[in-house]
Every structure is written in C-alpha cells, then in structure tokens.
N, C-alpha and C positions, 0 to 999 in steps of 0.2 A: 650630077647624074645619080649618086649613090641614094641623096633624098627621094628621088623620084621614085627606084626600087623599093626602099624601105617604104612609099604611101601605099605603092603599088600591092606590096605584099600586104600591107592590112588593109589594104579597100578589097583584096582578092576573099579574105577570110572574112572581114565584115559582112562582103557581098553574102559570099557561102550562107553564112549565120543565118543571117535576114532571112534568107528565103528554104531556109533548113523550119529555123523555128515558124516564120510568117505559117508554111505549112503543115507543122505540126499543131498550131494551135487550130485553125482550121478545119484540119480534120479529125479534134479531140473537140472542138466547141461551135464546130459550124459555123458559117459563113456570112449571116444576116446583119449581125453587127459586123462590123470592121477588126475583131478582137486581135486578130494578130498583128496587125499596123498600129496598132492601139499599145499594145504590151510591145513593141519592139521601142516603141519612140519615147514610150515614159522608163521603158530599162536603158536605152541610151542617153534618156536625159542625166539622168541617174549618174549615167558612169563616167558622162561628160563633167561632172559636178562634181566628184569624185576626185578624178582624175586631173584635172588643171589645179584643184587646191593642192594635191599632194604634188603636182611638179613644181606647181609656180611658189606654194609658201613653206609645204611640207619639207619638201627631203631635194635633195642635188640631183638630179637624172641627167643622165645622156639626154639634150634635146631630141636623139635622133628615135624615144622613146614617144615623145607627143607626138614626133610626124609620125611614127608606126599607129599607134593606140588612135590618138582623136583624131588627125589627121585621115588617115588610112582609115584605121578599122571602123569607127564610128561616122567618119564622112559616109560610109559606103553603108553601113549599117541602121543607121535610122531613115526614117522612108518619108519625109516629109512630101515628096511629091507623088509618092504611094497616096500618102494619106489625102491630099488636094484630090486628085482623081477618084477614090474611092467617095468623097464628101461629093463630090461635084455628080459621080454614078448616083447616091442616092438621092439629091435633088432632080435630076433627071426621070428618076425611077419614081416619085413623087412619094417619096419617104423623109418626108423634111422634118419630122421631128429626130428620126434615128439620126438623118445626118447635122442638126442642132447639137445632140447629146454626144455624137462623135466628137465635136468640135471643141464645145465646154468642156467632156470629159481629157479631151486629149493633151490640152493648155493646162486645165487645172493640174492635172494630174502629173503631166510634164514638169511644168514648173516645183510641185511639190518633191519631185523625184531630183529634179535641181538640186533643190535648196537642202533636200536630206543625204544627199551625194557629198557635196560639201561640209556640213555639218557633222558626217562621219570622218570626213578626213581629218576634221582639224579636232577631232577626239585626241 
C-alpha cells in the first residue's frame, strides 16, 4: 500500500506540472501547433533517460525514488495520449501537414531528449 502512495503523490505533482506548464506555454506561444504536449513529452523524455541511468547504473537509491519520480511523477506527466488526440484533432481539422510535423517532431525529438538524458547521467 505505501508504493501506491508514494505513485500516487508523483502522478498528483506530475499531473499538476503537465497542465501548469501544457498552459503556460499556450498562452505564451499559442495554440496552433501542439507546442505544450510537444515540450512536455521531449522534457520528460529527457528526464526519463536521466533518471533510470542514474538509478539503475549511477548511484544506489531508495527504489521507492523511481516509483515516486518515473513511476508517479513522469507516468502522469508526459501526455502521450494528450499528444494522439491532439494529432488525430488536427487530421480531422484537415491540418495534416501540422499534424505530420507534430508527429516526426515529437519522436525525433523525444528520442533525442532520451538519449541526452542519459548521456548526461553517465558524465
């Protein structure tokens, strides 16, 4: 029961974050692209990548640190089913190149944020 608390508490802040920031960028860079489902998921790809190196090869943690952080906070915090229904809005809205560049930028860019997550950890 105590893991369940500790996912609980960081999917509660993850949530919060998500849609703290999702709407700050929003309504600092408007709406047409996707830009805050965009930067929420390539900075948790990020922190994902990050974060599993420094537990799993880096340093000794409390496991009950990856249920909080990746578990929790980043399960709640990256919005990948955000991102499917925004892509799938602008194929509907017949904005299929915006929602193409959504897609390619979101992957590539995800992944890049991966692999430099990691790559800092094991500095």
């Amino acid at each position: 029961m105590h893991n369940y608390l500790i996912i609980g508490a960081g999917g509660f802040i993850g949530a919060i974050s998500r849609y703290a920031i999702g709407l700050w960028i929003g309504q600092r860079w408007g709406r047409s692209f996707p830009l805050g489902t965009f930067a929420i998921n390539v900075s948790g790809s990020f922190l994902i990548g990050l974060l599993m190196v420094l537990f799993t090869e880096r340093y000794m943690v409390n496991p009950q640190w990856r249920l909080f952080l990746v578990v929790g906070f980043l399960g709640a915090y990256t919005t990948f089913s955000t991102f499917e229904y925004e892509t799938g809005s602008l194929l509907k809205d017949g904005e299929t190149l915006i929602a193409l560049l959504n897609v390619v930028c979101s992957v590539a860019a995800g992944f890049a944020a991966l692999k430099l997550g990691e790559v800092i950890a094991k500095l």
